[in-house]
N, C-alpha and C positions, 0 to 999 in steps of 0.2 A: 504494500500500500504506500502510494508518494505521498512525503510528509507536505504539509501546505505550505505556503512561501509566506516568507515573513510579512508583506504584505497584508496577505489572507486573513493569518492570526492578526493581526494590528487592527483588521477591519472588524473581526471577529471582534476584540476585546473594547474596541469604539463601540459599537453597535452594545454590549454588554453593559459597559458605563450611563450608556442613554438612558438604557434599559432599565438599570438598576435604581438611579436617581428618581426617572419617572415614577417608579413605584413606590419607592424607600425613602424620597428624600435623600437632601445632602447629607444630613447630618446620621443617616443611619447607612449611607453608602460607606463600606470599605474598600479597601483593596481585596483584602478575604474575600466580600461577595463578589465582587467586579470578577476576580479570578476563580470564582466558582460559576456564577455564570455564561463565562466567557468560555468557560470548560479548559482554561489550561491553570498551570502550575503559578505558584506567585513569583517562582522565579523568573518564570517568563513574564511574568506580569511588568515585571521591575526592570527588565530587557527594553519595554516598552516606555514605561513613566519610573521617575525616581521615588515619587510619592502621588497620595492622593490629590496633593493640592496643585501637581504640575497635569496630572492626569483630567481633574477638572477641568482646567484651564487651557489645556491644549485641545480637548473635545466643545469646549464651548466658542471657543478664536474658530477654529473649523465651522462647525453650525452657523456662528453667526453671521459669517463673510456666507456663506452657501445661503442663505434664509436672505442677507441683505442683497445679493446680488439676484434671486429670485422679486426680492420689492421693485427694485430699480430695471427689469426688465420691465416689467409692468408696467413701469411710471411713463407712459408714452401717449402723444392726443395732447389734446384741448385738455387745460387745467382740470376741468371734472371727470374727464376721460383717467387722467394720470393720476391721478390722488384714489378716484375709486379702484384703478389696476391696481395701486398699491396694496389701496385696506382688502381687496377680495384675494392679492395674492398672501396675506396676512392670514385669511380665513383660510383659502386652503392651502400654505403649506398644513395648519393645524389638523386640517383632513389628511392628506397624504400621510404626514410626519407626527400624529400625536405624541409621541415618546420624545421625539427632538424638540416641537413645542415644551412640553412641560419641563424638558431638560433647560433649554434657553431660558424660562421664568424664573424655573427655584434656580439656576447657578446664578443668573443675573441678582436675583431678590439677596445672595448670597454674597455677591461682593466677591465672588470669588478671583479675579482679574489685580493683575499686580498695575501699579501707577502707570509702568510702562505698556502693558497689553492694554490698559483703558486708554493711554493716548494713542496705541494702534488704532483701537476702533471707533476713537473719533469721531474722524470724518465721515463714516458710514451717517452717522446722524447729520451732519453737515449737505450730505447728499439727499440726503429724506427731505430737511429742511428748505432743500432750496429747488424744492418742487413745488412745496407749500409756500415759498416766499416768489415763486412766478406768477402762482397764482392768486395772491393778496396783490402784487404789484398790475395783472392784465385787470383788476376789479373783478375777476370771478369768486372771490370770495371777500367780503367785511369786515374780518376781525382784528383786531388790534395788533394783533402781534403774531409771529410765526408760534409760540409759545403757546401761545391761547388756539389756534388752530389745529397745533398738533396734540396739544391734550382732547381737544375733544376729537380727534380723530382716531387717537391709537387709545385711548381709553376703555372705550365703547368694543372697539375690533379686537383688541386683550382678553377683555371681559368675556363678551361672547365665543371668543376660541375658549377660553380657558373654560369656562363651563360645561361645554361640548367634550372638552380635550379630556375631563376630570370624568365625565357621565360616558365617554365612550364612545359618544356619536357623533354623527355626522353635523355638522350648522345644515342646517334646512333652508334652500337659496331660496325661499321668498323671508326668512326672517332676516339672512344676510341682507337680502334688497333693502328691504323696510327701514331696517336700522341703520344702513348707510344712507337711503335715501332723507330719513330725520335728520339724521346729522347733516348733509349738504343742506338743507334749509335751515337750521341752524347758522351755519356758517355764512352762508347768505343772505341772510335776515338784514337789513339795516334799521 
């Protein structure tokens, strides 16, 4: 039988840590489980990451450039074109990727990211932002601030992944509709 390529197991033992955080939480995730569910050895585990808190943090710098560059695909069109591409590709990575959604929450909600991996990812916000600040500037949307626009956009589309992501199921695209469509008038509102 050919042994898998280190690769393999690496993807293997990512896929494990998702896994395991989505269900356990940070703070009940170890290495122990990480490498019991990933079905190898801890030595191999540690082949991979030095500890739990680099092993966090390099599975979440991963997810999140894959999750942000999934946003920014979307972000294309007429200001309500691109801002909705955004929140719906918001809603379904949470469909496709439930386990990676709730990984990106709790490790984010955790801090787990060193000074210097939070000024890697940045700009990722920067790039969101200045999708929301085209569209404050063309007047398709009213609100005072990039800041005020983007709470009430990723707030809501959080919210309702997260609730989905927790119950198991799918967001149901006429409640995605409804709830994006409130919030553009919302933001529209003068």
């Amino acid at each position: 039988m050919k042994r898998p390529s280190k690769d393999a197991v690496h993807e293997r033992i990512v896929r494990a840590v998702i896994e395991t955080v989505a269900a356990q939480g940070i703070g009940a995730t170890s290495m122990a489980s990480v490498a019991r569910a990933a079905k190898v050895s801890a030595g191999t585990l540690y082949l991979h990451f030095a500890s739990k808190e680099e092993m966090l943090q390099s599975v979440y710098l991963k997810l999140k450039h894959r999750f942000h560059a999934r946003l920014m695909a979307s972000a294309t069109g007429e200001p309500r074109q691109a801002i909705a591409g955004m929140w719906r590709a918001l809603v379904d990575f949470q469909q496709d990727q439930p386990d990676a959604f709730l990984f990106l929450e709790y490790a984010g909600a955790a801090q787990v990211l060193t000074p210097e991996q939070k000024a890697e990812v940045a700009p990722l916000q920067g790039e969101v932002n200045a999708v929301i600040e085209h569209a404050i500037a063309s007047g398709a949307i009213s609100v005072p601030s990039v800041q005020v626009a983007a709470n009430l956009l990723i707030g809501p589309a959080m919210q309702l992944a997260r609730t989905h992501a927790l119950a198991g199921t799918p967001v149901p695209e006429a409640e995605a509709n409804q709830t994006f469509d409130r919030i553009w008038l919302g933001l529209t509102a003068s």
